[in-house]
ZATORVO-683559 format. One line per 3 residues: number of its first residue (from 1); for each residue x negated, y, z negated of C-alpha. Coordinates in steps of 0.05 Angstrom, whole numbers. Example, Ala and Ser with C-alpha at 12.3 -4.5 7.8 and 13.67 -1.06 7.14 Angstrom:
REM residues 2
1 = -246 -90 -156 | -273 -21 -143
END
This chain:
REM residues 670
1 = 448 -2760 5152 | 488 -2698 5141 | 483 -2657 5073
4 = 552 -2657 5031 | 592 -2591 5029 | 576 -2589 4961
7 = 494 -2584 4976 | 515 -2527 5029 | 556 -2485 4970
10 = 502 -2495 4914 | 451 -2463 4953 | 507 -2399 4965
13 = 525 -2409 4888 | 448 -2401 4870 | 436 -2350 4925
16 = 493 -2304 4887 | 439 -2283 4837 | 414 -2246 4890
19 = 471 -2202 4931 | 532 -2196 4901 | 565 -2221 4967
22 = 547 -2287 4954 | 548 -2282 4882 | 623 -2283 4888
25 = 624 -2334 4939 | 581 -2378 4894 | 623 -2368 4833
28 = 686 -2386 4877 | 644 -2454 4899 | 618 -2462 4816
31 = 694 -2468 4807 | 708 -2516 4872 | 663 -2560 4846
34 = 683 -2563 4771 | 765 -2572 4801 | 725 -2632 4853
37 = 695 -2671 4784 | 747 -2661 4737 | 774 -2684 4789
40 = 706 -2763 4835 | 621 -2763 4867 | 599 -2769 4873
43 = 612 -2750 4896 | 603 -2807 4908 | 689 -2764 4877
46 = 674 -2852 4861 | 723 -2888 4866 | 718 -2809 4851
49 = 759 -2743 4872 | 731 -2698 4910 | 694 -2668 4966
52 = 648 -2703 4921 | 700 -2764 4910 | 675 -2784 4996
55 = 606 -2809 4961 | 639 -2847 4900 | 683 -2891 4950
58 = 649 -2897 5017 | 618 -2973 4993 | 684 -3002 4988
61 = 692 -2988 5061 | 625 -3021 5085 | 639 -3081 5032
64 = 701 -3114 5042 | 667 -3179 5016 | 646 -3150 4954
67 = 699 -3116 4928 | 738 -3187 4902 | 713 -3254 4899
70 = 742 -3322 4912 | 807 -3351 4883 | 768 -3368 4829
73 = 682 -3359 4810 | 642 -3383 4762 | 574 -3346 4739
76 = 513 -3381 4701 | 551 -3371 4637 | 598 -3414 4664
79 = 659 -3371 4648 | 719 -3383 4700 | 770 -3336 4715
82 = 829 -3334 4761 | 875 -3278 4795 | 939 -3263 4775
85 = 988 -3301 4823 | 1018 -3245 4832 | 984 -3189 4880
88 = 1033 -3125 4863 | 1029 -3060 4901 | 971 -3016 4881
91 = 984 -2947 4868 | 923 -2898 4866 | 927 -2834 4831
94 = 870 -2783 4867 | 825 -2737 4837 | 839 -2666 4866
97 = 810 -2667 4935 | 838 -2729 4965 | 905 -2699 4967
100 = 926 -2646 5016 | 957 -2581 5012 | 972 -2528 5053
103 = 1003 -2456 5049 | 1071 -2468 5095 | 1103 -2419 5133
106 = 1174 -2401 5142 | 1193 -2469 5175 | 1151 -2508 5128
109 = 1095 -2519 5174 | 1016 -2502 5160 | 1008 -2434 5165
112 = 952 -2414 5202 | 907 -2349 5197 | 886 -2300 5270
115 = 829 -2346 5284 | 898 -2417 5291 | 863 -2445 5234
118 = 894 -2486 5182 | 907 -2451 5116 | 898 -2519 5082
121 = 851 -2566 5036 | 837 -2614 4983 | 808 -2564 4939
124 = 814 -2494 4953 | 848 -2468 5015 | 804 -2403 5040
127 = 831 -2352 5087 | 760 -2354 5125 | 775 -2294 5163
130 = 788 -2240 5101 | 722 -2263 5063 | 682 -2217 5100
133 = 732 -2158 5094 | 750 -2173 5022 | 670 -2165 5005
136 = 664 -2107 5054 | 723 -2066 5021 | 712 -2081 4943
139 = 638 -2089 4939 | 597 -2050 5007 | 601 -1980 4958
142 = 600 -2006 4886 | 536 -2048 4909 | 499 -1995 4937
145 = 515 -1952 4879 | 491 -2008 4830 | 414 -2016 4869
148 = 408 -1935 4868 | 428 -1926 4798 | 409 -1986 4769
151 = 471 -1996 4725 | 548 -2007 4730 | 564 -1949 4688
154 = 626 -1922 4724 | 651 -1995 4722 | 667 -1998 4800
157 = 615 -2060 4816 | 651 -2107 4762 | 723 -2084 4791
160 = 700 -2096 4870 | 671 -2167 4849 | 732 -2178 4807
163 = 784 -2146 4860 | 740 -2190 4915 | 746 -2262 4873
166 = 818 -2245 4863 | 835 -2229 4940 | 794 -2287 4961
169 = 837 -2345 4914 | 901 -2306 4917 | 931 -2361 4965
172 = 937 -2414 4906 | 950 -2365 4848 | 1005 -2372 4802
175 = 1054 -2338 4767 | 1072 -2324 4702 | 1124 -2385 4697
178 = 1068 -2429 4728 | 1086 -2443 4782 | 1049 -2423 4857
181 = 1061 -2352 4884 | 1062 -2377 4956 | 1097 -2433 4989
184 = 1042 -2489 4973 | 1065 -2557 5000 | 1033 -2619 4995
187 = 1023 -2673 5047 | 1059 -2736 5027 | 1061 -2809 5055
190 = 1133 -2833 5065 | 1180 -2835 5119 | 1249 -2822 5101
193 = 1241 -2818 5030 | 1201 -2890 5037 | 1132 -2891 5013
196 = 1081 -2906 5076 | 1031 -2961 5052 | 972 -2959 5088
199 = 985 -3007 5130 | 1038 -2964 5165 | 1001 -2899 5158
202 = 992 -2862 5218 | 912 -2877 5254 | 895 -2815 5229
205 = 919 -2817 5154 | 888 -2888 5152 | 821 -2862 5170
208 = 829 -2808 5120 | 857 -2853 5056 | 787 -2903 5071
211 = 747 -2843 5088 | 769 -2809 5017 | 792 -2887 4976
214 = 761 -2940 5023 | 804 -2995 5002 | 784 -3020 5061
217 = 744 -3075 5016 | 799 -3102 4994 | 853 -3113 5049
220 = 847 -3185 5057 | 863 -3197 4991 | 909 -3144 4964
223 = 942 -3127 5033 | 947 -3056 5063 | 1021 -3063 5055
226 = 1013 -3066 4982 | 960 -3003 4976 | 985 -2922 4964
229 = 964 -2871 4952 | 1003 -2814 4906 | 985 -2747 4924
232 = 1003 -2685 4875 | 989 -2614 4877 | 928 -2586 4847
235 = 959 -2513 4831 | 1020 -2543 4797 | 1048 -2577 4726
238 = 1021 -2647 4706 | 1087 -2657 4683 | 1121 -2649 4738
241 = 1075 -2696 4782 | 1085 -2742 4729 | 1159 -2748 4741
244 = 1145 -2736 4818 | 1101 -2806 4811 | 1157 -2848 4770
247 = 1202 -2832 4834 | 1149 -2856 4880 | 1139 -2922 4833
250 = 1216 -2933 4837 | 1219 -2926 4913 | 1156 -2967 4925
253 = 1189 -3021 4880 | 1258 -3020 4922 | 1233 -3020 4984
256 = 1170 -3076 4961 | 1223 -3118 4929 | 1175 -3121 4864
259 = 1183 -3101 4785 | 1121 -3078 4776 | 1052 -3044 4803
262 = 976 -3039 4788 | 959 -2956 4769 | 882 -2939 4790
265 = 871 -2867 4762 | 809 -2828 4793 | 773 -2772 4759
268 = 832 -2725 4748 | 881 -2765 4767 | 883 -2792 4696
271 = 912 -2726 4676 | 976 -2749 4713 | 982 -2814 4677
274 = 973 -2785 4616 | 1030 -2740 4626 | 1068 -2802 4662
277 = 1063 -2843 4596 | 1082 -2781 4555 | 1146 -2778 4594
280 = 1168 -2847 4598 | 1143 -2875 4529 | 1209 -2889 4506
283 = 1220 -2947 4556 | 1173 -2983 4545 | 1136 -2982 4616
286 = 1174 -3035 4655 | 1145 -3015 4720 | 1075 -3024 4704
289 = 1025 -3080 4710 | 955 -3060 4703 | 920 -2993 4693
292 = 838 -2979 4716 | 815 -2921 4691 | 753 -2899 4734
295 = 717 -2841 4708 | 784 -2814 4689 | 802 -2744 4659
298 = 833 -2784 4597 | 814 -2726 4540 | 792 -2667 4589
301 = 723 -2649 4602 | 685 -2599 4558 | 658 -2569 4632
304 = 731 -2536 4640 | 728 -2523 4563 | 676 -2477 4564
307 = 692 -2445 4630 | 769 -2420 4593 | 728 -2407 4529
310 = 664 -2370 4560 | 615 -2416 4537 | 551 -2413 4580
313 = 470 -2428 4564 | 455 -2359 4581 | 386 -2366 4540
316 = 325 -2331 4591 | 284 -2381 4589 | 334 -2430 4624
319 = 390 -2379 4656 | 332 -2337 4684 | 274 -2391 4704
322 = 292 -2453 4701 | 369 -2443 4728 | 374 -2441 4810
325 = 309 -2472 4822 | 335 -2526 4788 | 396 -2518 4836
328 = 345 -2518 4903 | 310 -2573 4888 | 375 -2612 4885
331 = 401 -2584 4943 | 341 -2580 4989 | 296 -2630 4953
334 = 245 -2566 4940 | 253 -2523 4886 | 219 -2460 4931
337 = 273 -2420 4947 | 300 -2419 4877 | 234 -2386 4862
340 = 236 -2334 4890 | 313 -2320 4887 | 297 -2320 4816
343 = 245 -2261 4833 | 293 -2228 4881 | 344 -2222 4823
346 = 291 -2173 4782 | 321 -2113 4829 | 376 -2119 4791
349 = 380 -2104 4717 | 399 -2160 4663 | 463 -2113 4646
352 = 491 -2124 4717 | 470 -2187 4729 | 514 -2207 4663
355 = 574 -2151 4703 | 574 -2187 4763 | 580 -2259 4727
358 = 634 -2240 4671 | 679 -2195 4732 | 666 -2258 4779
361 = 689 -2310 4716 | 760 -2261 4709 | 775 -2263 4771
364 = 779 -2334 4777 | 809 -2340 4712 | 869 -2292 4730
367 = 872 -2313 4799 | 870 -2386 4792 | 870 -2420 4723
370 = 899 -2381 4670 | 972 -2393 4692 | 969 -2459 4726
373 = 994 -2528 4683 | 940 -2569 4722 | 874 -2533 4700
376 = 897 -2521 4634 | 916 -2601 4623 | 827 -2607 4643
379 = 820 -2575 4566 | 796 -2623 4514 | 851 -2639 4473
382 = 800 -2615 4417 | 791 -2553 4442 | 862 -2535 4465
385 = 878 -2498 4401 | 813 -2444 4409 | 839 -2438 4483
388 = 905 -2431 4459 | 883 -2375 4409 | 840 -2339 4459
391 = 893 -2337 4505 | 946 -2321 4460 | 981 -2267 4496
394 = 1013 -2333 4533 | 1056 -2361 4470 | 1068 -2285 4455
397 = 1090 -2246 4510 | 1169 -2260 4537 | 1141 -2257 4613
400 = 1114 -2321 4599 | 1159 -2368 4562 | 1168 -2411 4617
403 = 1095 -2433 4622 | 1071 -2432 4543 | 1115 -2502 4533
406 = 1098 -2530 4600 | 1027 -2524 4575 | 1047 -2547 4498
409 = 1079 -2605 4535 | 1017 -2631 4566 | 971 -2623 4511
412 = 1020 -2662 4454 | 1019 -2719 4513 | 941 -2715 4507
415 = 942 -2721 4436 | 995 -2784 4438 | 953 -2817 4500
418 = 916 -2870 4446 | 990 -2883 4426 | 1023 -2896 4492
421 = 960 -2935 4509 | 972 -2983 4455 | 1046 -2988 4469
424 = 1026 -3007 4538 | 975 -3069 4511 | 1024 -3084 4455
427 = 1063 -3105 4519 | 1010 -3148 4552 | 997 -3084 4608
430 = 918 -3092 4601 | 877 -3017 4600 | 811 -3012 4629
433 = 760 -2966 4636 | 701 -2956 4678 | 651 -2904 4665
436 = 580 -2880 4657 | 535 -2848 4610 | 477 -2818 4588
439 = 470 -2754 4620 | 484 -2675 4606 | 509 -2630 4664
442 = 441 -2615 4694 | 441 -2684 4730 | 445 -2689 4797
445 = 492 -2661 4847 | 531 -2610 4808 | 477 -2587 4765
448 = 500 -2522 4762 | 547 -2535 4711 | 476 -2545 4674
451 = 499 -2471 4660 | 557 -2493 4612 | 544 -2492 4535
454 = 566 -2560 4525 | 511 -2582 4570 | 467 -2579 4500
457 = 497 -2623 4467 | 551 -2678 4521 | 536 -2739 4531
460 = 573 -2756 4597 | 570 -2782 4663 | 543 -2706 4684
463 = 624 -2689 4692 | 666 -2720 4646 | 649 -2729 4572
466 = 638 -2803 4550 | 691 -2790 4497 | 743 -2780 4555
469 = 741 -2830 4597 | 737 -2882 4547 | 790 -2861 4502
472 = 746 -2846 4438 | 670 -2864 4448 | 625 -2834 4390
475 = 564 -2802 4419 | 504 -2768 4403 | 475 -2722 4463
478 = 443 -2750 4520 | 369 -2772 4503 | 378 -2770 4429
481 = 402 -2836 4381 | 461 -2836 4338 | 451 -2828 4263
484 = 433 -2900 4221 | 499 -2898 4188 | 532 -2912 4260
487 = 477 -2947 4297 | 476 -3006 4237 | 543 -3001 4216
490 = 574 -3079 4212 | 629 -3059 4272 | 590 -3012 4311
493 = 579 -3026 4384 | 522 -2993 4406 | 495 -2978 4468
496 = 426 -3016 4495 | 400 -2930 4492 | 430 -2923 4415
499 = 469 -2862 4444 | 541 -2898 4447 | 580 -2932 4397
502 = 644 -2954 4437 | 676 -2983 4372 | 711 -2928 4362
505 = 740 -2929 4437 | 823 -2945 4433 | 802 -3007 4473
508 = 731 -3029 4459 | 744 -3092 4491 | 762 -3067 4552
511 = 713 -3015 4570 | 648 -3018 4620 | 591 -2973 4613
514 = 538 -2967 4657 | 480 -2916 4630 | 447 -2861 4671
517 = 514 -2870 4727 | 528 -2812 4755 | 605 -2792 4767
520 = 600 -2801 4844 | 604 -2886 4822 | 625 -2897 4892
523 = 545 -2906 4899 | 543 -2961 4848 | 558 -3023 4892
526 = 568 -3063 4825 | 629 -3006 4794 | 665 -3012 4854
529 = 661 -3096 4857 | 671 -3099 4769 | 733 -3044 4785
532 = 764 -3096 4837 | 762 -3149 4788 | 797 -3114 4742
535 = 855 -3099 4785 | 864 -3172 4806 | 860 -3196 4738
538 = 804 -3240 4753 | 770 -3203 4689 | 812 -3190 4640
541 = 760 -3166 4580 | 693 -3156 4576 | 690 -3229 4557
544 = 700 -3250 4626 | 641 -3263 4675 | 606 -3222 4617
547 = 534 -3249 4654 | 552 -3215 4721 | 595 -3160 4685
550 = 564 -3138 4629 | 596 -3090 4580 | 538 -3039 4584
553 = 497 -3042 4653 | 461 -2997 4681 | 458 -2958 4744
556 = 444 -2955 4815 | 445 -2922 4880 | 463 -2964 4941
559 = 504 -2919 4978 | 450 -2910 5027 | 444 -2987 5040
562 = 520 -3004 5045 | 535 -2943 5089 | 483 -2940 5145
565 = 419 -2985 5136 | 458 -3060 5137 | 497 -3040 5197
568 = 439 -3011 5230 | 388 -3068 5222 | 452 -3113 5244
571 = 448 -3074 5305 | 371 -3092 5320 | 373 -3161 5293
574 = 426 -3183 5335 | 411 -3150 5389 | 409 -3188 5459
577 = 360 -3159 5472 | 296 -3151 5425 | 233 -3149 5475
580 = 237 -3067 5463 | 214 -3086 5385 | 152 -3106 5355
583 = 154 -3177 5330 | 117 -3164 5259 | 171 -3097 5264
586 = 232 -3150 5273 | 200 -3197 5215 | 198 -3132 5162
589 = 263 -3114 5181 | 290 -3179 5175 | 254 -3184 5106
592 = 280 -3118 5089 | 354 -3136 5104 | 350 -3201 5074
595 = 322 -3167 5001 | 376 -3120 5008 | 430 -3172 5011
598 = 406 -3200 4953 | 402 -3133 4914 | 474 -3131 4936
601 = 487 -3199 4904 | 457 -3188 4837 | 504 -3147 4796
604 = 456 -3124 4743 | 440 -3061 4755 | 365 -3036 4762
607 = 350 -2963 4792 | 286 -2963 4810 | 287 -3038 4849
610 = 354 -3013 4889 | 311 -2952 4904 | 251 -2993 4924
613 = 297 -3034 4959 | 331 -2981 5004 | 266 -2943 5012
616 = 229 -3018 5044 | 298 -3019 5096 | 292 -2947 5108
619 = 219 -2949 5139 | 226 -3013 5171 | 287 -2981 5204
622 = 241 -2920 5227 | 188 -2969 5250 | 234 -3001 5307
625 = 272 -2926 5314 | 326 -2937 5283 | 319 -2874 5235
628 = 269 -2816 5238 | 207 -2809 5213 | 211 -2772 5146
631 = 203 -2700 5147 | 127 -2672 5127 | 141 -2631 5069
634 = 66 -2609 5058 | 70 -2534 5076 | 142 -2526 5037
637 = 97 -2568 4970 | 53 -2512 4980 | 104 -2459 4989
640 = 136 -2482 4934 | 78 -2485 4883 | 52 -2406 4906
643 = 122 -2397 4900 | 131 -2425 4830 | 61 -2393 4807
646 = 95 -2319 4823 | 152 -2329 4785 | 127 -2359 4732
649 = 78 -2300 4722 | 133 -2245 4739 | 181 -2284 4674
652 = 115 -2279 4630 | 115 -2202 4640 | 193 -2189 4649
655 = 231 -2249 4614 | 301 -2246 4641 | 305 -2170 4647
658 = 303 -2139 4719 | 244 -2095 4749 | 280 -2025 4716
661 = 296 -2058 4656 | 219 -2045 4635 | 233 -1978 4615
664 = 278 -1994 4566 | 239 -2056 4537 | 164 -2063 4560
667 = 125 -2112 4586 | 126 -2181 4550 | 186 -2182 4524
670 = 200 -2227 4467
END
């Protein structure tokens, strides 16, 4: 199976410690991935946005029998629900990768760089071909100055890794009014002004929507005719998407023939129906049904916090030891390399290790966040007011009185959210969300973000803080138990763990948990099935199917399962024929399937049986050659321990200080 893009740009993000070539690349991909999240998985996105976002959805597409039930179901409790009898038009707002945009040219077409290729993504759009140049022009000189003198003093490595981050990003900077420098243009779905369900999407755009949302699971039910998908800009104002997705409701509703439609918000596509609500809360939300928040950016996310207020866990023992091997062994499933990156770093001293990280963070700061509405809306609402002072040059200086508001604006429609939430339920519109918890940034898959200050003390689905995507959870930080005032308070509800107490949500009776899920809940067979329910109105509150569907579950992987292994062990099992196969083979893989069904059947979640699980299918797979035999990772075990030994001996006698650095300071430091 093929590594994520993500995996592929951690390794150059760790790998930047080392030259400051890839330093700025991996800064640039730090950033990609904090704009994927905030965005959702996971990943896995999820139902998720993202790169990432692929992961979070792809077991809707292999499970179009799990994602609703029957007209009606009953579980052991013997609770019985029933759809709506209406099915209305779903529209889905993205997280940041699943929708499209491209730098146009004169004519309005892609514009394309000397090598014909696209200028275009879902995240950041690259100019491939000026990379190397932009690195060879700021930084060749300035680098070679900074190894032979050991130090930054005349300032000119810091300016060629700033000048570099800022060349590299220029495409979607922004200007002082906040809006794009360049012609940015975003791919939409509609044909003459009529919004293209994905029924009538073109082959390619269908693959692309269930490669990025597989709805797939839910055709038969809902209808293709009755899914979209609203895409908005990423360098851009919330506000203005917001206003840009009440036009697409109104034209989906003519052209449907309907008064209302179901909102699904991934990741940070709950940053456009926050401003959405903001916008239209004087009439009363006529055009809307149901709302599913999925990991949604409802309050921000204290990862883009700290990035606009310079927050980082720069302690030695973690930023210089435990950091990037952390980030291997996620990658590459071995921690080796991040050994002895960590020991290739020492030729560099501390001082411009810290340059070439604070000139890398400016440049994407000026390049790419500091003016644009979007990034700015990914602030906590808590912490908008220190950003706002920090960057107070913004409300004061006259070149940029058309952006302060824009960003005022969003921020007072984060603080009225809870409001225009309840106006929405005082209405009968039910609110949902679906989300995990119990884990700080250095969880899997982005645990670089390990490296914000936040990471200390979150407790979040490793992207999003619990607090935001359930509109008000109190927490205490992953791995620790709330105080006893909240954990045996008479209204508290508290989390199986004792971290959560969801009382305090807006809408504690419609919110799922599910502990130790990662963002990327695309993986989670169960989220995706509980988030299907919810938009059919077959549960309504966690008092519905509340065996099946409990309020606080926990977690699992079966991405795996769902996405290759069933279809795979179809393909021997019903083969024609089987006289190529061992018959005790054929009988374990027919065991195997047959447990994983049921795995898929039971909706309480258990990690370590889906792992067991998907581990039995995997092997008997390999035994009838299906998949390859697992790679023999002795020698890199072996590597990786000499490895480990080194650098743990090199900290003891250097601490986070580079080789030179001993002249100043001495052995043993601290």
């Amino acid at each position: 199976m093929k590594k994520t893009c993500k995996r592929v740009l951690a390794v150059v993000l760790s790998l930047v410690m080392v030259f400051s070539v890839i330093s700025v690349g991996a800064v640039a991909i730090t950033f990609m991935a904090l704009a994927n999240t905030v965005t959702i998985g996971s990943d896995g996105s999820t139902v998720v946005n993202a790169n990432s976002v692929e992961e979070a959805i792809e077991y809707m597409e292999a499970n179009p029998d799990m994602f609703y039930a029957e007209e009606t179901a009953t579980y052991a409790a013997g609770t019985t629900t029933q759809k709506d009898d209406v099915i209305y038009p779903t529209v889905i707002i993205p997280g940041i990768s699943q929708s499209i945009s491209y730098l146009a040219d004169e004519n309005g077409d892609p514009a394309v760089n000397s090598n014909g290729e696209e200028l275009s993504g879902g995240l950041l759009i690259l100019d491939s071909t000026q990379i190397l140049p932009a690195v060879i022009n700021n930084l060749a000189a300035p680098l070679a100055t900074a190894l032979i003198t050991q130090s930054d003093a005349d300032g000119k490595f810091g300016e060629g890794v700033y000048n570099t981050v800022r060349q590299l990003f220029s495409i979607q900077s922004s200007d002082k009014t906040g809006k794009p420098i360049n012609n940015l243009k975003t791919i939409e779905y509609s044909v003459d002004g009529v919004p293209t369900s994905v029924a009538n999407m073109t082959q390619d755009d269908r693959d692309y929507f269930y490669r990025m949302i597989p709805m797939k699971s839910i055709k038969d039910d809902v209808g293709e005719d009755n899914l979209y998908l609203y895409a908005f800009p990423l360098i851009g104002d919330p506000m203005e998407s917001a206003r840009g997705l009440d036009d697409y409701i109104q034209r989906i509703k003519a052209d449907k023939g309907v008064d209302k439609v179901n909102v699904v918000t991934i990741s940070l596509g709950g940053t456009i129906l926050t401003a959405y609500l903001e916008l239209f809360k004087d009439t009363g939300y006529p055009d809307i049904n149901r709302v599913v928040n999925v990991v949604a950016c409802l309050q921000g996310t204290d990862v883009m916090g700290d990035f606009y207020l310079r927050s980082w866990n720069l302690e030695d023992e973690f930023f210089f030891h435990e950091y990037i091997p952390m980030i291997m062994e996620e990658t590459s499933g071995n921690a080796a390399l991040g050994y002895l990156i960590n020991i290739a770093i020492k030729i560099f001293p501390k001082a411009v290790v810290y340059t070439l990280l604070t000139s890398a963070v400016d440049g994407i700061l000026d390049s790419l966040m500091l003016n644009c509405p979007q990034f700015w809306a990914m602030i906590p609402a808590d912490r908008y007011d220190d950003a706002k002072a920090k960057y107070s040059f913004i409300w004061e200086d006259a070149e940029y009185a058309e952006l302060a508001p824009k960003l005022d604006a969003f921020h007072e429609a984060a603080v009225n959210l809870e409001a225009n939430f309840g106006k929405l339920m005082d209405d009968g519109v039910l609110v949902h969300s679906v989300a995990g918890y119990g884990l700080d940034y250095s969880a899997q898959d982005y645990c670089f973000f390990a490296a914000m200050k936040s990471s200390l003390t979150t407790n979040s689905d490793a992207i999003i803080d619990i607090d935001s995507t359930t509109l008000g959870a109190t927490y205490a930080p992953a791995g620790e138990i709330l105080p006893d005032e909240i954990l045996f308070a008479d209204d508290a509800i508290i989390s199986p763990d004792g971290s959560i107490d969801i009382s305090t949500c807006a809408f504690p009776e419609n919110v799922w948990l599910f502990e130790g899920q990662h963002h990327e809940v695309g993986r989670n067979d169960v989220v995706l099935s509980l988030v299907g329910k919810l938009i059919t109105g077959e549960i309504k509150s966690v008092n519905d199917m509340s065996d099946a569907y409990p309020q606080f579950n926990g977690n699992r992987n079966t991405k795996n399962i769902t996405r290759w292994y069933l279809e795979e062990a179809e393909e021997v099992l019903l083969a024609e024929d089987q006289s190529m196969y061992a018959a005790e083979d054929l009988v374990e893989l027919q065991a195997a399937y047959d447990e994983a069904q049921a795995l898929l059947q039971n909706t309480i979640c258990d990690a370590t049986e889906a792992e067991a699980v998907s581990d039995r299918l995997l092997n008997a797979l390999r035994r009838v050659g299906q998949e390859g035999e697992a790679e023999d990772q002795t020698m890199m075990n072996i590597l990786g321990a000499i490895a480990k030994f080194v650098d743990d001996t090199i900290y003891k006698v250097f601490g986070g200080n580079g080789f030179s650095d001993i002249s100043q300071t001495g052995p043993f430091p601290g």
